[in-house]
N, C-alpha and C positions, 0 to 999 in steps of 0.2 A: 504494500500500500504506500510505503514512503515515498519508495520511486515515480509514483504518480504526482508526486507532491513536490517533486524536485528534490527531495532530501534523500541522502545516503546515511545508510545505517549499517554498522559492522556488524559481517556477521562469523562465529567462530568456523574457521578453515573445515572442519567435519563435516558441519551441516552442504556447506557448498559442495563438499566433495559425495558426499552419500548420496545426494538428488543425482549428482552425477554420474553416477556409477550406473544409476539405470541402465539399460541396453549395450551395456559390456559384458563380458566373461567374470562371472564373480570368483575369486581364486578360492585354490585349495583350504587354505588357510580358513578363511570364513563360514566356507561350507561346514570344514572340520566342527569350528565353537557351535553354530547351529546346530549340527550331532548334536553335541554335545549337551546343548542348552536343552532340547529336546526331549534326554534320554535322563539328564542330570535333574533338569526343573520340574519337567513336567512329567515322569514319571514312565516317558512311551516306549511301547518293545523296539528292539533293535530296527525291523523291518518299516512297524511305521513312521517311528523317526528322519528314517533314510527317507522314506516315500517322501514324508512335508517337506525336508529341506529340499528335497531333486527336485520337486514340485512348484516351489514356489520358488526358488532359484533359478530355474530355467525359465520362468515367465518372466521374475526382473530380466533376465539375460536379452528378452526378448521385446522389454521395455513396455509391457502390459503387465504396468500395477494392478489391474482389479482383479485378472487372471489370476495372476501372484494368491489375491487376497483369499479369494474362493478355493484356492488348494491349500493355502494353510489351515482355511476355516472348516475344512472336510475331517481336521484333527482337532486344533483348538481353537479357544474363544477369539474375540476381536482383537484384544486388548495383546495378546500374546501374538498374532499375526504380525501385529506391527513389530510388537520387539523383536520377531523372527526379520522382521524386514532390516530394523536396525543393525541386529549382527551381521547378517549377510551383505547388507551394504556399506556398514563403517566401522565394523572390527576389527580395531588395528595386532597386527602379529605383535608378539612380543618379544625383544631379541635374548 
């Protein structure tokens, strides 16, 4: 909205980069933590784990967020959707 308004407003380097990521190759790395988040937070067997992240990993890949959204939500609620969205797009590796 600022932009509309001729005013620039900072914003933290992640956020820019995460929108961004849409319709690229999401790396190993981040699919990995979503595993992970999957199996660790939310309790799911090995198989359907794998299934939400490929699922809704290869729809960001494909840069159809709402695709994305509906194959995460075929597992869990809204709310978890999104943070699957977040790891998958802004999970920095840890060295």
């Amino acid at each position: 909205m600022a932009e509309f308004l001729n005013q620039t407003v900072p914003q933290d380097a992640v956020y820019d980069e995460g929108f961004g990521n849409m319709g690229k190759p999401i790396p190993d790395f981040r699919k990995d933590e979503a595993y992970r988040t999957c199996r660790e937070e939310w309790g799911m067997a090995s198989p359907k784990a794998m299934s939400c992240v490929t699922g809704c990993a290869e729809a960001l890949e494909r840069d159809r967020p709402h695709e994305a959204m509906s194959q995460a939500m075929r597992y869990i609620d809204l709310t978890g959707a999104y943070r699957l969205f977040a790891v998958l797009l802004t999970h920095q590796e840890e060295n």
